[in-house]
C-alpha positions as CSV (number, residue, x, y, z in Angstrom):
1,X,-13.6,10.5,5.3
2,X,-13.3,6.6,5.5
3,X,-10.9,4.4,6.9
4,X,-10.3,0.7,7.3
5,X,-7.8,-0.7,10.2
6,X,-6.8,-4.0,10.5
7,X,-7.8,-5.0,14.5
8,X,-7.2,-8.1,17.1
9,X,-10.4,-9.5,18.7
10,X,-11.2,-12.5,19.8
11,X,-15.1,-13.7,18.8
12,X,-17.8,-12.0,16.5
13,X,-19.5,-11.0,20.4
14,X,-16.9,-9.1,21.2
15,X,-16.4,-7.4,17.4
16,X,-20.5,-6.1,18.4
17,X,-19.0,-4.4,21.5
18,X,-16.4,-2.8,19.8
19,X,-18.3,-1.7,17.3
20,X,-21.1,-0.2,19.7
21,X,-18.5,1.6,21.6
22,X,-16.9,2.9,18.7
23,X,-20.5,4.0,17.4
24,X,-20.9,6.2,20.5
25,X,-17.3,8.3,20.3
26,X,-17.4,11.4,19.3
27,X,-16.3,12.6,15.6
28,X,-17.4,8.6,14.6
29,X,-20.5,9.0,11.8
30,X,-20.6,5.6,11.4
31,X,-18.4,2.7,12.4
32,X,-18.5,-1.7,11.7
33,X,-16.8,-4.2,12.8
34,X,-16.1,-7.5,11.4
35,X,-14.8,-10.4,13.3
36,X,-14.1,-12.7,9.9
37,X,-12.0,-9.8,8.4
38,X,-10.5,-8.4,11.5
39,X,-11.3,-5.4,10.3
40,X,-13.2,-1.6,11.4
41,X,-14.6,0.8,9.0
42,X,-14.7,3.9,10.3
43,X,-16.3,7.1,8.5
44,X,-15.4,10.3,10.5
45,X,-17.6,13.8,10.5
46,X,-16.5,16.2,8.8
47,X,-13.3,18.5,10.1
48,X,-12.1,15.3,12.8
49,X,-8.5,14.8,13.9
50,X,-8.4,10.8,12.9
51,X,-5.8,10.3,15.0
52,X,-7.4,12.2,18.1
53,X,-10.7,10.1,17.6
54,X,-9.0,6.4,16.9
55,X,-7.6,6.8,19.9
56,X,-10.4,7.6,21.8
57,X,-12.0,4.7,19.9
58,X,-9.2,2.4,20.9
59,X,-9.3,3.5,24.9
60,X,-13.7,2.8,24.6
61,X,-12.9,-0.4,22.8
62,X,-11.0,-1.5,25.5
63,X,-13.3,-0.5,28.2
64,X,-15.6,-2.8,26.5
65,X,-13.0,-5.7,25.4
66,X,-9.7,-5.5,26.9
67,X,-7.3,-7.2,25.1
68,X,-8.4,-5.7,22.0
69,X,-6.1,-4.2,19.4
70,X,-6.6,-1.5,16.8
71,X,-4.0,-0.7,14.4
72,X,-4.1,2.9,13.5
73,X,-0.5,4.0,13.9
């Protein structure tokens, strides 16, 4: 399955981080970012809980970028 969010970040830098740590999360096949768009693409494995891994996403995004937003809700 994929999804697109609309997101907050602040320069295409930080748009790479976010998009790294949401690479790296668990249940996350593949995953861009776009700074121009403010927008992630997400595509989940197979069987995920979307909401269970966007979060997770969201809390590894802001590890990375803290005044980040993603808008999954």
């Amino acid at each position: 399955m994929k999804k697109t969010y609309k997101i907050e970040v602040d320069c295409a830098a930080c748009a790479q981080k976010m998009e790294d740590a949401a690479k790296k999360i668990e249940g996350v096949k593949e995953a861009t970012v776009s700074f121009m768009t403010q927008k992630m693409k997400v595509e989940f494995e197979d069987e995920q809980d979307e909401q269970k891994v966007m979060k997770t996403v969201l809390k590894a995004c802001r590890k990375v970028e803290p005044d980040c937003e993603i808008f999954f809700e």
